[in-house]
Backbone as CSV, one residue per row, in Angstrom:
resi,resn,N_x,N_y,N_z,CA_x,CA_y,CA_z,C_x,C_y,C_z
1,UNK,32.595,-119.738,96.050,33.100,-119.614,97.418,34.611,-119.809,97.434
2,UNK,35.188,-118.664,98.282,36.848,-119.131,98.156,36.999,-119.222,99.779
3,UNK,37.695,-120.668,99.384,38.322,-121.718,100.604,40.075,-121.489,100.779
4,UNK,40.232,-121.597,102.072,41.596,-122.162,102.299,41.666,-122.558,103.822
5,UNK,42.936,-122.908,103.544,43.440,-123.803,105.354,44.724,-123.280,105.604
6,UNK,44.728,-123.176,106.740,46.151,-123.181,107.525,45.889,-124.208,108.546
7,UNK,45.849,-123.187,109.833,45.563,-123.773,111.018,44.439,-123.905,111.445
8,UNK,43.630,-122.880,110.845,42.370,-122.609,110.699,41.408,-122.703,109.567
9,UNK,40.042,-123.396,109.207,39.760,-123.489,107.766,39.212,-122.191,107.329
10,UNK,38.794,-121.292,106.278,38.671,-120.178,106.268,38.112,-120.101,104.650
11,UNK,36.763,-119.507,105.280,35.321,-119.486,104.030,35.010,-118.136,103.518
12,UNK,35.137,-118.241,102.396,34.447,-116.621,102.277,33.699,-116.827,100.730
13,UNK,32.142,-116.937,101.285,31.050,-116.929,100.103,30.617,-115.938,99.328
14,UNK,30.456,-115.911,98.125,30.561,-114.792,97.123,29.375,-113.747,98.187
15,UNK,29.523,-112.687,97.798,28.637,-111.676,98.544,28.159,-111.965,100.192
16,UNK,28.502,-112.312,101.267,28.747,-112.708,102.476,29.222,-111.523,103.073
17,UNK,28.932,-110.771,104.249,29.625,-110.094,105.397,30.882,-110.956,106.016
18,UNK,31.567,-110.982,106.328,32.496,-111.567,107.126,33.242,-110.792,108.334
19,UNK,32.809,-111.738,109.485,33.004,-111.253,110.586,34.710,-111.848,111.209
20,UNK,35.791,-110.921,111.597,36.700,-111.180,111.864,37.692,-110.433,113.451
21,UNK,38.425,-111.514,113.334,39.348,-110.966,114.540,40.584,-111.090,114.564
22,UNK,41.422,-110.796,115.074,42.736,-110.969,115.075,43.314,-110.215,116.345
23,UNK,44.358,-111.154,117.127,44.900,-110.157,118.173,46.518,-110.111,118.190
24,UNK,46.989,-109.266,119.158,48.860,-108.861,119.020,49.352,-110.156,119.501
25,UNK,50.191,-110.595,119.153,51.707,-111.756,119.286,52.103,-111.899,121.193
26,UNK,51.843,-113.175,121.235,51.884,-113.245,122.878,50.688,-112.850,123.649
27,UNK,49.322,-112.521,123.409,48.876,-112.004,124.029,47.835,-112.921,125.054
28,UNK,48.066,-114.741,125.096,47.777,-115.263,125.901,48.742,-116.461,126.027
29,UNK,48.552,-117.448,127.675,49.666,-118.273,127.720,49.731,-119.317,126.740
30,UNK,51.306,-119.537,126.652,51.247,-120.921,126.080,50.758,-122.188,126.448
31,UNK,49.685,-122.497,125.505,49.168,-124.043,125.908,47.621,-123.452,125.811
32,UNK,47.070,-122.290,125.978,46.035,-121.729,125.748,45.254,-122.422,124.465
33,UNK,43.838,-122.948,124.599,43.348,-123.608,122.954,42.875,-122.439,122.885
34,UNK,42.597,-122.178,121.461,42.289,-121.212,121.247,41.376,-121.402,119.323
35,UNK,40.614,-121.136,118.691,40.538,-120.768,117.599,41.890,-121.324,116.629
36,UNK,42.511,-120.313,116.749,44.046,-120.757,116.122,44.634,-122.407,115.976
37,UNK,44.094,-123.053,116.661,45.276,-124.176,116.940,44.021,-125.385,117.510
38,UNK,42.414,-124.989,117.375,41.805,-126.249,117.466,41.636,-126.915,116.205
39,UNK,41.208,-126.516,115.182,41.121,-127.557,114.081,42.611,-127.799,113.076
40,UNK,42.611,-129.215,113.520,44.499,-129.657,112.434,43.841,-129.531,111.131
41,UNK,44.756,-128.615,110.359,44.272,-128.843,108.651,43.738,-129.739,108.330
42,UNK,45.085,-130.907,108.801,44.821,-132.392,107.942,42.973,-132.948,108.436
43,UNK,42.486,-132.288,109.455,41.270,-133.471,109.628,40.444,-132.559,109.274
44,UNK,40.166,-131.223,108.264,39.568,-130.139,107.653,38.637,-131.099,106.337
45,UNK,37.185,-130.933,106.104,36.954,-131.839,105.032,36.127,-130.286,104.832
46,UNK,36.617,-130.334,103.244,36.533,-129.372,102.269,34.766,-129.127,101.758
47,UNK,33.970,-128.888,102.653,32.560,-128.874,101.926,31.862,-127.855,103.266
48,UNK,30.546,-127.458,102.955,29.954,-126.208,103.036,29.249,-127.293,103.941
49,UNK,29.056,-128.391,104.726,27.977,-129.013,105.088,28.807,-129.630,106.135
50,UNK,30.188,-129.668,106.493,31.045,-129.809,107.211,31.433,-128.483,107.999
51,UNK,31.592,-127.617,107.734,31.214,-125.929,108.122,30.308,-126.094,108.768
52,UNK,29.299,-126.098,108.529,27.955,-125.529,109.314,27.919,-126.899,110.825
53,UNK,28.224,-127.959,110.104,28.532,-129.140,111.748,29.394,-128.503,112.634
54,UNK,30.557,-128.104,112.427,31.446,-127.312,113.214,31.475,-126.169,113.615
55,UNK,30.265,-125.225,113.433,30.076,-123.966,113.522,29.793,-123.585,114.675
56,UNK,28.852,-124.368,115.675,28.509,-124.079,116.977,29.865,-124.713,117.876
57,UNK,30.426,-125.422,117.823,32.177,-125.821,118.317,32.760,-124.446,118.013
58,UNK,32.890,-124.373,116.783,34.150,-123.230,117.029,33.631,-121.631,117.378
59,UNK,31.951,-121.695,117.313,32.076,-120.279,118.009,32.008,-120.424,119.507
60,UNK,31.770,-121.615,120.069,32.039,-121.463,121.557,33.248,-121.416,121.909
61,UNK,34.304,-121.820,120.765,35.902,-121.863,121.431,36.207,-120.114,121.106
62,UNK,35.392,-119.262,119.953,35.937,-118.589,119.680,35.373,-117.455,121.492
63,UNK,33.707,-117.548,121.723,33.474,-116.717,122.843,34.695,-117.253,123.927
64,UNK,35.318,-118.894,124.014,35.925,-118.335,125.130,37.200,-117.406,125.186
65,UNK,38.042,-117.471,123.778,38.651,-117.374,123.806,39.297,-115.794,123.920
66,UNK,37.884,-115.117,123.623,37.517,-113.602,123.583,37.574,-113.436,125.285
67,UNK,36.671,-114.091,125.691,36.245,-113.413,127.192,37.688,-113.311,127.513
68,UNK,38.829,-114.362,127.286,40.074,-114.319,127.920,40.911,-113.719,127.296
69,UNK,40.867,-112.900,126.269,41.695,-111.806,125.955,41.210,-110.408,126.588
70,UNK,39.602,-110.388,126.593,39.730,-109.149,127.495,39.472,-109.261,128.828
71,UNK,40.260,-110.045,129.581,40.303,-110.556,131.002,41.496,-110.696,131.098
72,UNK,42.370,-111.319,130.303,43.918,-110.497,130.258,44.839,-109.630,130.686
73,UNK,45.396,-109.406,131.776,46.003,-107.913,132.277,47.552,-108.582,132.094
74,UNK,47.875,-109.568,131.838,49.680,-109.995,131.448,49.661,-109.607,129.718
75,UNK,51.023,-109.967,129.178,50.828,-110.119,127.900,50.736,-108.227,127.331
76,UNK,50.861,-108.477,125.875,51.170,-107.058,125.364,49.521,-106.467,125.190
77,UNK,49.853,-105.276,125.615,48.442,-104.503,125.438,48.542,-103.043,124.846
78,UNK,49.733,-103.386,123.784,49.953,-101.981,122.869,48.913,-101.163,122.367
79,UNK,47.454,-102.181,122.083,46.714,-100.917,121.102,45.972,-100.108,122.464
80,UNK,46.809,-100.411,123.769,45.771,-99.165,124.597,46.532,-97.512,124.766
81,UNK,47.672,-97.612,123.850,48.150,-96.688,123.381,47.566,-95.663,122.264
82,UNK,47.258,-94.539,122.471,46.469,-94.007,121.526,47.274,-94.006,120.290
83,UNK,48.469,-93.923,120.182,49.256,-93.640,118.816,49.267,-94.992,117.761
84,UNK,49.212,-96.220,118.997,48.804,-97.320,118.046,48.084,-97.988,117.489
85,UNK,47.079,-97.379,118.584,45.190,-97.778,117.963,45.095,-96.639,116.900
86,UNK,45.910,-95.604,116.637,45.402,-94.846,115.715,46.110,-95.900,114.443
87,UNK,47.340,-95.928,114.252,47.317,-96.600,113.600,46.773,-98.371,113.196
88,UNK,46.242,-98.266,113.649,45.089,-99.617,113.244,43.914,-99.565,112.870
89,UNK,43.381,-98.270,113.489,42.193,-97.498,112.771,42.128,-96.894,111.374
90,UNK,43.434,-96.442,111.402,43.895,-95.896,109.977,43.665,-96.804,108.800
91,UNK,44.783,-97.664,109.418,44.458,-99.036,108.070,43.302,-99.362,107.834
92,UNK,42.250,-99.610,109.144,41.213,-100.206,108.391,40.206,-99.669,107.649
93,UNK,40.024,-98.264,108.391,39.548,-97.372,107.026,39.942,-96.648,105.528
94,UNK,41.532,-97.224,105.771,41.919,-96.849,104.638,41.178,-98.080,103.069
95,UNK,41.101,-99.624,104.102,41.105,-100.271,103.846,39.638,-99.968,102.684
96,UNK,38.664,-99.130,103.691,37.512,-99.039,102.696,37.561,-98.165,102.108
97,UNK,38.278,-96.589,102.145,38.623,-95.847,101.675,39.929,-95.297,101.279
98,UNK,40.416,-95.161,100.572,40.855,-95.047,99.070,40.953,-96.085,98.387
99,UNK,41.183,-97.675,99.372,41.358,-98.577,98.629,40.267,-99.229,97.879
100,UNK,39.138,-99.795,98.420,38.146,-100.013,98.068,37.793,-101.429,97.879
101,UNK,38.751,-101.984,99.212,38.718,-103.145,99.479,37.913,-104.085,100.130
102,UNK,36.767,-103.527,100.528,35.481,-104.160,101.232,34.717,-102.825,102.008
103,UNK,33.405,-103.020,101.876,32.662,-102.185,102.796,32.470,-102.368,104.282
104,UNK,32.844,-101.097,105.386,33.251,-101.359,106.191,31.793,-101.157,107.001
105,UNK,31.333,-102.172,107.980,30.413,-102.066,108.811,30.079,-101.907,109.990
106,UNK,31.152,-102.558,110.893,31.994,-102.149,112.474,33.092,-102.414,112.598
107,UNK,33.377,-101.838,113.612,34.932,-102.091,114.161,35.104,-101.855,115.300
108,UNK,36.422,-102.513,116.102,36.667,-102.139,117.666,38.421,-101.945,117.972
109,UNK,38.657,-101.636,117.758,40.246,-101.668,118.693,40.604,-101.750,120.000
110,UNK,40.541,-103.150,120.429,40.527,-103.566,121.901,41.969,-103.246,122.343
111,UNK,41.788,-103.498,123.549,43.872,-103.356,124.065,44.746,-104.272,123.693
112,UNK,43.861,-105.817,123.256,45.257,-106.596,122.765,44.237,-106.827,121.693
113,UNK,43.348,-107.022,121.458,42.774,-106.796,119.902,41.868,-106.750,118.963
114,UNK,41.303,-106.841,117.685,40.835,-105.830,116.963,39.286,-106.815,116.628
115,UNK,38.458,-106.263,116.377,36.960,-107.086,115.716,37.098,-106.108,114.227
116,UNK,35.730,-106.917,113.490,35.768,-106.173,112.188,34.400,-106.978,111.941
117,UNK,33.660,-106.083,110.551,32.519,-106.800,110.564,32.860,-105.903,108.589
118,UNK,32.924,-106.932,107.873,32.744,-106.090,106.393,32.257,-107.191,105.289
119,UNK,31.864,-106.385,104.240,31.516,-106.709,102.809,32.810,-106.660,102.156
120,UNK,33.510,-107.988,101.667,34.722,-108.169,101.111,34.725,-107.859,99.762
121,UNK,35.699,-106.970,99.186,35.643,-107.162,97.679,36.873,-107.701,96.769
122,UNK,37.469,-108.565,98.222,38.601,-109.400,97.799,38.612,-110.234,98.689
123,UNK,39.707,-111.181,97.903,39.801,-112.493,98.935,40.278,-111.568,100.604
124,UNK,39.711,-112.575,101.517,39.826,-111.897,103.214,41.999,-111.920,103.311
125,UNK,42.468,-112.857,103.269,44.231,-113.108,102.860,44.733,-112.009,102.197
126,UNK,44.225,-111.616,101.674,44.735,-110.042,101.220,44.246,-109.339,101.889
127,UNK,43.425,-108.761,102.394,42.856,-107.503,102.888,44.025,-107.937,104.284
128,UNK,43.688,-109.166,105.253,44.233,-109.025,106.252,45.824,-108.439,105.779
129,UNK,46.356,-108.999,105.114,47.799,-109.136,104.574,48.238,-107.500,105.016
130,UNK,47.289,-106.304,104.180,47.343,-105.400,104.174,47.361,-104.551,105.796
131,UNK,45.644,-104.924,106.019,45.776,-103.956,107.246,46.814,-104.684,108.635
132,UNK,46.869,-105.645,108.596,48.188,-106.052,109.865,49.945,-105.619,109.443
133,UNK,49.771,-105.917,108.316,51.112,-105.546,107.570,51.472,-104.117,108.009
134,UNK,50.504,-103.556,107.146,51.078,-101.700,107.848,51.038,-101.204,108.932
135,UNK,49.621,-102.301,109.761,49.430,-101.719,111.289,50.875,-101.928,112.050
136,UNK,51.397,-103.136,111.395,52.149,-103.420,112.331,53.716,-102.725,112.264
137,UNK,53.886,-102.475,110.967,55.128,-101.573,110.364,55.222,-100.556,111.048
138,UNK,54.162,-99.721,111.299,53.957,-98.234,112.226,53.840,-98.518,113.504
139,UNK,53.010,-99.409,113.583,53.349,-99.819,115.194,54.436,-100.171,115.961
140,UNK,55.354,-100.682,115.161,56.725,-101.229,115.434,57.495,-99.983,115.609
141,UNK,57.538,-99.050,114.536,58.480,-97.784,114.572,57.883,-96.995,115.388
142,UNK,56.583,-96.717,115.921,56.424,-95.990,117.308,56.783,-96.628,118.351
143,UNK,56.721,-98.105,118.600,57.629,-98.689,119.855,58.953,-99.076,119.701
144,UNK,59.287,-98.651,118.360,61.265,-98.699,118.020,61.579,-99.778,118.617
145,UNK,60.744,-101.148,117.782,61.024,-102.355,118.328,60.882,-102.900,116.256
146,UNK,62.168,-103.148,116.066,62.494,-103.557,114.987,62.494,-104.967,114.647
147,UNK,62.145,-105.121,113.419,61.950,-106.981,112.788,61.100,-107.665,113.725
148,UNK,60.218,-106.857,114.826,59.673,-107.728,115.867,58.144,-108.158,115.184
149,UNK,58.036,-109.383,115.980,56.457,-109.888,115.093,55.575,-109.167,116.275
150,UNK,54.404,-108.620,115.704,53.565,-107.873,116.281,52.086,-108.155,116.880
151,UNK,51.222,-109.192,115.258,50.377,-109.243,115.246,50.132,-111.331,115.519
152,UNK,49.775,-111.837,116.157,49.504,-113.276,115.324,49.294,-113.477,114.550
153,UNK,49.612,-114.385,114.223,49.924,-114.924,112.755,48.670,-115.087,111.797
154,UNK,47.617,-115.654,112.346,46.469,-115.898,112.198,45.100,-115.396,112.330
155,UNK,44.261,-115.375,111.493,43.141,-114.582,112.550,42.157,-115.851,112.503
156,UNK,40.860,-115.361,113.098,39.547,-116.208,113.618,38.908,-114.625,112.270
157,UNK,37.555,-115.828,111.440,37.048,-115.322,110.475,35.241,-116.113,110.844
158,UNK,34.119,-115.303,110.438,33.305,-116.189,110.435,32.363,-115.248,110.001
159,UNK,31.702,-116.353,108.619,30.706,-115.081,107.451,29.146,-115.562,108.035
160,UNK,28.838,-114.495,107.940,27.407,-114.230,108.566,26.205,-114.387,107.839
161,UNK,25.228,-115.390,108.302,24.229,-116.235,107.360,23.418,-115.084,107.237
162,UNK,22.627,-114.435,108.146,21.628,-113.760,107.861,21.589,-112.524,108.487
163,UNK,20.706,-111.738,108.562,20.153,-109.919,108.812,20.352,-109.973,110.407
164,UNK,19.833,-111.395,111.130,19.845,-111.540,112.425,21.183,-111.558,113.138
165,UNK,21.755,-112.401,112.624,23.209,-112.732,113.172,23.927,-111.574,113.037
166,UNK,23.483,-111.022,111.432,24.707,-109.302,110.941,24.347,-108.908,112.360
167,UNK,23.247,-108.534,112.526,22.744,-107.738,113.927,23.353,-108.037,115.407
168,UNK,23.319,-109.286,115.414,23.770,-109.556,116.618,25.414,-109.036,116.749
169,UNK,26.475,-109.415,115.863,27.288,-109.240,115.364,28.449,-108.021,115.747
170,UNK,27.031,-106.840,115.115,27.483,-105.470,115.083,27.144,-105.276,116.183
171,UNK,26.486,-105.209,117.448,26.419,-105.067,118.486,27.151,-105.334,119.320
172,UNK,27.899,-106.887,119.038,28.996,-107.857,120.160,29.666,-106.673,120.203
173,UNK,30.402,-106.802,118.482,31.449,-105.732,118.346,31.758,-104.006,118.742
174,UNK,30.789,-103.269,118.438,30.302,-102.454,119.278,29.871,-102.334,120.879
175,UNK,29.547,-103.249,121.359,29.761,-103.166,122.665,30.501,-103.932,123.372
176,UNK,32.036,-104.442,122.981,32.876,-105.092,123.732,33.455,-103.800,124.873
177,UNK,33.694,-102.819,124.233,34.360,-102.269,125.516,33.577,-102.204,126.516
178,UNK,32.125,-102.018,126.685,31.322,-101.420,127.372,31.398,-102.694,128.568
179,UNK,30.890,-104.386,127.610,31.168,-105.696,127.845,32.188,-105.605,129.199
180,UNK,33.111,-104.820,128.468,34.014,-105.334,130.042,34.918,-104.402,130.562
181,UNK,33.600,-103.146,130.568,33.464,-102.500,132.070,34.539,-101.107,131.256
182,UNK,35.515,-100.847,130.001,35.995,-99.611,129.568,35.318,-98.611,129.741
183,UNK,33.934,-98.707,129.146,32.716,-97.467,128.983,31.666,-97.888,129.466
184,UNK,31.224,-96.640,129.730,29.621,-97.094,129.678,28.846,-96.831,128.543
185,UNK,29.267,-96.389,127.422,28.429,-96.257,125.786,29.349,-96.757,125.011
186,UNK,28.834,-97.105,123.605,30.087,-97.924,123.148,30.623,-96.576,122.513
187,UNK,29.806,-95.462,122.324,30.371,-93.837,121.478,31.559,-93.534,122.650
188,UNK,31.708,-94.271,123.089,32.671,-93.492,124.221,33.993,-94.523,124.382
189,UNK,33.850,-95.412,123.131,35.283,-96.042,123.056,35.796,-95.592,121.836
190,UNK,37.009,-94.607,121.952,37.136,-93.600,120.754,37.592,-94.314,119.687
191,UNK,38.071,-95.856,120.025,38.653,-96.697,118.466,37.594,-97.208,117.561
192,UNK,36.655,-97.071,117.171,35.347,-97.953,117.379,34.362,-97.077,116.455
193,UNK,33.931,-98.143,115.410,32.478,-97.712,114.653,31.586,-96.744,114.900
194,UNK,32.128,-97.201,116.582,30.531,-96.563,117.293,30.902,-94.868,117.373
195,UNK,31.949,-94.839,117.757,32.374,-93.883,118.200,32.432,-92.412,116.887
196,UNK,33.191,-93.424,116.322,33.478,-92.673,114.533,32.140,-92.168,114.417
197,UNK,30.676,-93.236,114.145,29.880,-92.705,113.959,28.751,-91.532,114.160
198,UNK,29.174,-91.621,115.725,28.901,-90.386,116.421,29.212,-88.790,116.233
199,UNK,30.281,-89.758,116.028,31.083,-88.010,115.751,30.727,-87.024,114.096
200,UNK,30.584,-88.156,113.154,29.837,-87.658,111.778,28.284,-86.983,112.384
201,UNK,27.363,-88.197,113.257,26.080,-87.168,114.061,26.169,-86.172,114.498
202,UNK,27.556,-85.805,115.324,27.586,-84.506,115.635,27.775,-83.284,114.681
203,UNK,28.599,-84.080,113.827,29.066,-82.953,112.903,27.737,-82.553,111.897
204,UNK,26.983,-83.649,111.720,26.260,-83.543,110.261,24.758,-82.154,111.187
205,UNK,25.011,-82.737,112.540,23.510,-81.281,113.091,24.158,-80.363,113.691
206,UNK,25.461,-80.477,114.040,25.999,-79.022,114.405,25.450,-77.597,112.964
C-alpha cells in the first residue's frame, strides 16, 4: 500500500479503484471546512485500521462539501466553458490512453469541478501531477491568464472496498449533473463517461 500526507492523508492499495476529486482555485469561501483542511497531518496515525475509523467522518465532510460546490454560483466556474472542459477531458483520457496510466472507469467535468473513478497503474501524485498540470497549462492560455494558479492544490481521494460501493460510485459520478438539475440523463452531460459512452453506442449500431 502506498501512503502519504499533506493536508490530507492519502491511500492507495495495491490493485484498488480509486475514487477522486479535485476542484478550480477559489472556488469556495474562505473559512469553508472542507476535505482539504479537516485532518492536520500531524494528528494522521499511519495504519489501515485508523482509515477505516475515519472513513464515515470524512465522507460526510466530503458529501458536504460537494453539495456546496455544485450550489455555488460565486467563485470561478471555467470548466462550463466548452474549450476548457475539453481540455480536461483530454488529459484524462489521454491519461488512459496513450499513456497507460490507470484504467479509466468514470468521469464528470463539473463547472468548478472534476470526479474520476480509475484502476491506478501508478502512484495517484503522479497521475494527478499530470492531468491538472496540463489541464491547467491550456486552460490558462485559453483564458490568457498567465503564471495564474488554476486548480487547488489538493485533491479529496478515496479507494473503493468493494463491487457495491464501485457501483454506487459510478453512478454518484455519472449522475452529478443530472443531481443538480444540468440534465435530465447523465448521456446528456457532454463532459462525462456517460456521455462518451453513448456516443461509441451510437456509433458501434449505426
Amino acid at each position: 500500500m502506498i501512503f502519504y500526507a499533506r493536508n490530507l492523508p492519502h491511500w492507495q492499495p495495491e490493485g484498488a479503484c480509486i475514487f477522486l476529486t479535485w476542484r478550480l482555485y477559489g472556488t469556495l469561501p474562505r473559512g469553508t471546512v472542507t476535505p482539504d483542511c479537516a485532518l492536520p497531518s500531524q494528528q494522521i496515525r499511519h495504519s489501515v485500521s485508523s482509515r477505516d475509523r475515519d472513513e464515515e467522518s470524512a465522507g460526510a465532510k466530503f458529501k458536504r462539501l460537494d453539495q456546496q460546490l455544485d450550489r455555488m454560483r460565486i467563485g470561478p466556474r471555467w470548466l462550463e466553458e466548452s474549450r476548457i472542459a475539453a481540455c480536461v477531458e483530454d488529459a484524462i483520457l489521454r491519461g488512459e490512453k496513450p499513456l497507460a496510466q490507470y484504467l479509466l472507469h468514470a468521469y464528470v467535468v463539473m463547472p468548478n469541478h472534476v470526479h474520476l473513478l480509475i484502476s491506478p497503474q501508478l502512484p495517484i501524485s503522479r497521475i494527478m501531477r499530470g492531468i491538472k498540470g496540463v489541464s491547467a497549462r491550456d486552460a490558462n492560455r485559453i483564458l490568457g491568464r498567465k503564471g495564474k494558479i488554476f486548480w487547488q492544490d489538493e485533491s479529496y481521494d478515496h479507494w473503493v472496498r468493494d463491487e457495491e460501493q464501485f457501483g454506487k460510485i459510478l453512478f454518484y459520478i455519472e449522475y452529478n449533473p443530472v443531481g443538480v438539475g444540468l440534465v435530465k440523463r447523465p448521456e446528456e452531460w457532454k463532459w462525462s463517461s456517460a456521455s462518451a459512452r453513448g456516443a461509441r453506442t451510437r456509433i458501434a449500431s449505426s
